[in-house]
Phi, psi and omega in degrees: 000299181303323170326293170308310167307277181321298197288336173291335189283314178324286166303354165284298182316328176279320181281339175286305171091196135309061223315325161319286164306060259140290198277329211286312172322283187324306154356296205252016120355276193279325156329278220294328208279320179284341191275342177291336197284333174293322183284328193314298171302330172321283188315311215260314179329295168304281213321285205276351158310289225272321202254341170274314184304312237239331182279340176268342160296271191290008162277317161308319169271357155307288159344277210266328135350288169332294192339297208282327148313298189288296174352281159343310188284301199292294163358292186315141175245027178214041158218116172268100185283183174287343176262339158254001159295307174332305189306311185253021147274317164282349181276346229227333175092336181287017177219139186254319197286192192299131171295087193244351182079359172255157180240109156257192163313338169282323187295328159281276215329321163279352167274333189253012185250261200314333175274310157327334161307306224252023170065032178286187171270134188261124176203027172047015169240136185276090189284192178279350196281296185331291213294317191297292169309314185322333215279009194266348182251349178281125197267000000 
């Protein structure tokens, strides 16, 4: 009987192995598998450092583009911003207040004082006919 038992045992031990010896392949699998993964995260790090870098930039010549477009606009002398209507309402005697580039209340009132001069439609918005008579007063 213990014959058997020691032999059965024999054959356990044998067909089972070492649990240690078993697992060391697997181990060092995933050892190797985490350092690819780490650099893998290495590369993507460096990617989005260079892609944060390459969005700030072009958010800055975006910028300064606009900057650079309103300039233009307010430059041109065939865009009537809010500040050469102002200019030229006031140039024009219908605007008494401040050159500020905003069109408020007082400013449609001189805009509906000036369109009514000059036979428009009177509705205080400096429409395309009202902007054409305005250009005549803009320096």
């Amino acid at each position: 009987m213990w014959r058997r038992l020691a032999l059965i045992w024999v054959l356990l031990m044998g067909m089972g192995g070492c649990a240690t010896v078993k697992k060391q392949p697997q181990i060092q699998f995933l050892q190797e598998e985490n350092t690819q993964l780490k650099n893998q995260l290495q590369q993507k790090d460096k990617e989005l450092s260079v892609l944060e870098e390459q969005l700030m930039v072009t958010q800055q010549l975006s910028s300064r583009a606009k900057v650079k477009k309103t300039i233009q606009i307010q430059k041109s002398p065939s865009v009537m911003t809010p500040w050469k209507i102002q200019s030229a309402l006031k140039d024009a005697g219908f605007y008494e207040g401040p050159i500020d580039g905003k069109i408020g209340n007082e400013t449609k009132k001189a805009i509906k004082k000036f369109q009514k001069a000059n036979g428009l439609l009177v509705d205080g918005i400096p429409g395309e006919d009202t902007r054409r008579k305005l250009k005549k007063y803009v320096k």
